[in-house]
C-alpha positions in Angstrom: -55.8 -41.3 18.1 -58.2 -41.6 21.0 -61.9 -43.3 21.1 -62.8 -40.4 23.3 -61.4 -41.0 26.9 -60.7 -44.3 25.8 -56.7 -45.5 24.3 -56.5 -48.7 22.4 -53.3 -50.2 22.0 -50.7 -52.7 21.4 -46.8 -53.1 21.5 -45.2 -55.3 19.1 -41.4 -56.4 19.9 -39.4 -54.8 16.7 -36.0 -53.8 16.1 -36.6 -51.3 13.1 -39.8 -48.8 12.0 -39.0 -50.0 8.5 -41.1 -53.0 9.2 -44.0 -50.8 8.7 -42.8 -49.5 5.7 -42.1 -52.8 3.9 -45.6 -53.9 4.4 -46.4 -50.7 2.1 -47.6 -48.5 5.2 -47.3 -44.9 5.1 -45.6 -43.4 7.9 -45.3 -39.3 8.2 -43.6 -38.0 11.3 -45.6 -36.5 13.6 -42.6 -36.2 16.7 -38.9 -36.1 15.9 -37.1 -39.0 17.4 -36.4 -37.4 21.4 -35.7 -38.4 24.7 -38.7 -39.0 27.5 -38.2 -39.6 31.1 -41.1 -41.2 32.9 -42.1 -40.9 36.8 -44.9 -43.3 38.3 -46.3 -41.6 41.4 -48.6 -43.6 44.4 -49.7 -43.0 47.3 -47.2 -44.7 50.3 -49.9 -47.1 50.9 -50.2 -47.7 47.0 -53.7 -46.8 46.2 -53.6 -46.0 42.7 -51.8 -49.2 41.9 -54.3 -51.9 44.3 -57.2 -50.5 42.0 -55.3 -51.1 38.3 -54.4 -46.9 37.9 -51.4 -45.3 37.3 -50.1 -41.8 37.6 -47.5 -40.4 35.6 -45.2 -37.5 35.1 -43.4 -37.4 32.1 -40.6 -35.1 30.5 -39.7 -34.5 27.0 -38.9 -32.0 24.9 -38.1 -29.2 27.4 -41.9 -29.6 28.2 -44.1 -32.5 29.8 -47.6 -34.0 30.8 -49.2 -35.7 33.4 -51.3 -38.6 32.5 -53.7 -40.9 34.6 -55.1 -44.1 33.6 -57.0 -46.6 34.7 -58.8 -49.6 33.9 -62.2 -49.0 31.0 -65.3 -49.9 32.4 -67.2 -52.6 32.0 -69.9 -51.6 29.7 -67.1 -50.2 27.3 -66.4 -51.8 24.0 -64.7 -55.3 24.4 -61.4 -55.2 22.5 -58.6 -57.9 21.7 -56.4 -54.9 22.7 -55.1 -53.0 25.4 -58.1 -50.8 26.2 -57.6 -47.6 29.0 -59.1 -44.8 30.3 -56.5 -42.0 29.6 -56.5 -38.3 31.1 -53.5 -36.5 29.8 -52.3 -33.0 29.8 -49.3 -30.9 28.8 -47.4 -29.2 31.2 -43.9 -26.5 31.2 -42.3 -28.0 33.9 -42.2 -31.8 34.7 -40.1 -31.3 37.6 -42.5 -29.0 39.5 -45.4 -31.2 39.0 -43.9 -34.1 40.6 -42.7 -31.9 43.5 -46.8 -30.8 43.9 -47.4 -34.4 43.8 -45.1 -35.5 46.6 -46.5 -32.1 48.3 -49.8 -34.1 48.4 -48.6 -37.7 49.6 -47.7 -39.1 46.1 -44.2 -40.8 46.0 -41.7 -41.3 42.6 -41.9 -45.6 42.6 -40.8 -46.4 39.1 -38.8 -44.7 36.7 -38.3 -45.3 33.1 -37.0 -44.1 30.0 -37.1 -44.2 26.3 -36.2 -42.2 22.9 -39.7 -42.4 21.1 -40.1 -41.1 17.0 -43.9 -40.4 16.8 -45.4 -41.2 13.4 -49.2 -40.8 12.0 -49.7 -44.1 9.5 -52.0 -43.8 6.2 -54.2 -46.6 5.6 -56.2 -47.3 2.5 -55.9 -43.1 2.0 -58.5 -42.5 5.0 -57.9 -44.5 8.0 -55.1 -43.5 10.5 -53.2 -45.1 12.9 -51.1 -43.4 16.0 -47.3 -45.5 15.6 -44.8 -45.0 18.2 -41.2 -46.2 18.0 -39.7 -46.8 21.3 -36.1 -47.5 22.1 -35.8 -48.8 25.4 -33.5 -50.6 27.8 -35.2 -53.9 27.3 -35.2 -53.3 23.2 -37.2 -51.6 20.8 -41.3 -51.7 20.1 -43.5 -50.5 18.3 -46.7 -49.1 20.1 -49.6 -48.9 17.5 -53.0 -47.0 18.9 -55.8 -45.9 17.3 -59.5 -47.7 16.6 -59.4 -51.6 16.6 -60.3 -51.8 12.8 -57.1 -49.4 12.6 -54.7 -51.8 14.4 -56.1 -55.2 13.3 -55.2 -53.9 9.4 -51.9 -53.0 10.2 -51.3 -56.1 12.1 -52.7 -58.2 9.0 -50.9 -56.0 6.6 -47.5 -56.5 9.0 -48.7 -60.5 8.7 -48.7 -60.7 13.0 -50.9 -62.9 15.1 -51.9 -62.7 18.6 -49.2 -64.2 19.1 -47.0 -61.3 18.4 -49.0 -58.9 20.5 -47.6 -57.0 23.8 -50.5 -55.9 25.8 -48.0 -55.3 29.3 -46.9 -51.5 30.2 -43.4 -51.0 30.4 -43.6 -51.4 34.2 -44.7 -55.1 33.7 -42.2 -55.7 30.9 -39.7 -54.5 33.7 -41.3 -56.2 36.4 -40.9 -59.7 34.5 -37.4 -59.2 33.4 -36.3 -58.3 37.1 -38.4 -61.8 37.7 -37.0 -63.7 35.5 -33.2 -62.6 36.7 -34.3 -63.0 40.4 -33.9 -59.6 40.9 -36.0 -57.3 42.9 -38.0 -54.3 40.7 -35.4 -51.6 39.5 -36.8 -48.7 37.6 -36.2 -49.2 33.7 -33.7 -46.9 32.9 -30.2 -46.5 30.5 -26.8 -46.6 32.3 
């Protein structure tokens, strides 16, 4: 669920979905769990990344999209959350996207994947919440975006803190976890 342009999100370390449903959250499926393959594209001299944007080429399903995002503006809504500006659109063919990219001076920098189950949750019969469940190489999350009223009652009804919240893309996650084993940046990806 978007604020127009605008995502708002937050990841949540989690091993199960069930977590949701034991804090009495409906959950309908709105994506059968499936496989995605991720491509971050830049420029050689790194543009998009110096300025905070990312562009990325996704497959799944057969299908794809290409996404850009970047940081919100200043004037927009301050948030406790992960707050974007997010262009996204579907594509048939992932792999000929990336090839127009590099075409136009975009390089492939960071791959990674995950299986993702896409779920809509029902809140107080009116109020709806974007849930994604992510199994990943560095374990399994929970990505919950929609309005900040939307989030904040799911993380009360989950009993969560700030604490608990994940605002770092997968590329950080990675990034720190390459750190943290003194290893240089690999892309995120199962063996």
């Amino acid at each position: 669920m978007k604020n127009g342009p605008h995502e708002i999100e937050v990841k949540l370390r989690c091993e199960s979905i069930e977590i949701l449903t034991h804090a009495g959250i409906k959950l309908e499926i709105e994506s059968a769990r499936h496989f995605e393959d991720n491509w971050l594209l830049d420029t050689p001299g790194r543009q998009l990344y110096l300025k905070e944007a990312v562009l990325r080429v996704r497959s799944a399903k057969g299908r794809g999209s290409i996404t850009y995002k970047e940081k919100s503006s200043p004037d927009a809504p301050q948030t406790q959350f992960k707050q974007r500006i997010e262009i996204e659109t579907e594509i048939e063919d992932p792999h000929s996207a990336i090839e127009v990219f590099q075409r136009l001076g975009f390089r492939k920098w960071f791959r990674y994947q995950k299986y993702r189950t896409v779920y809509r949750a029902i809140l107080d019969g009116a109020m709806t919440l974007d849930v994604m469940y992510d199994e990943t190489p560095l374990g399994n999350f929970i990505e919950l975006e929609g309005t900040e009223e939307a989030i904040l009652k799911t993380i009360k009804l989950l009993g969560l803190t700030p604490a608990d919240y994940i605002l770092e893309s997968y590329l950080e996650l990675q990034t720190e976890e390459c750190r943290k084993l003194g290893k240089a940046i690999k892309d995120m990806v199962f063996v």
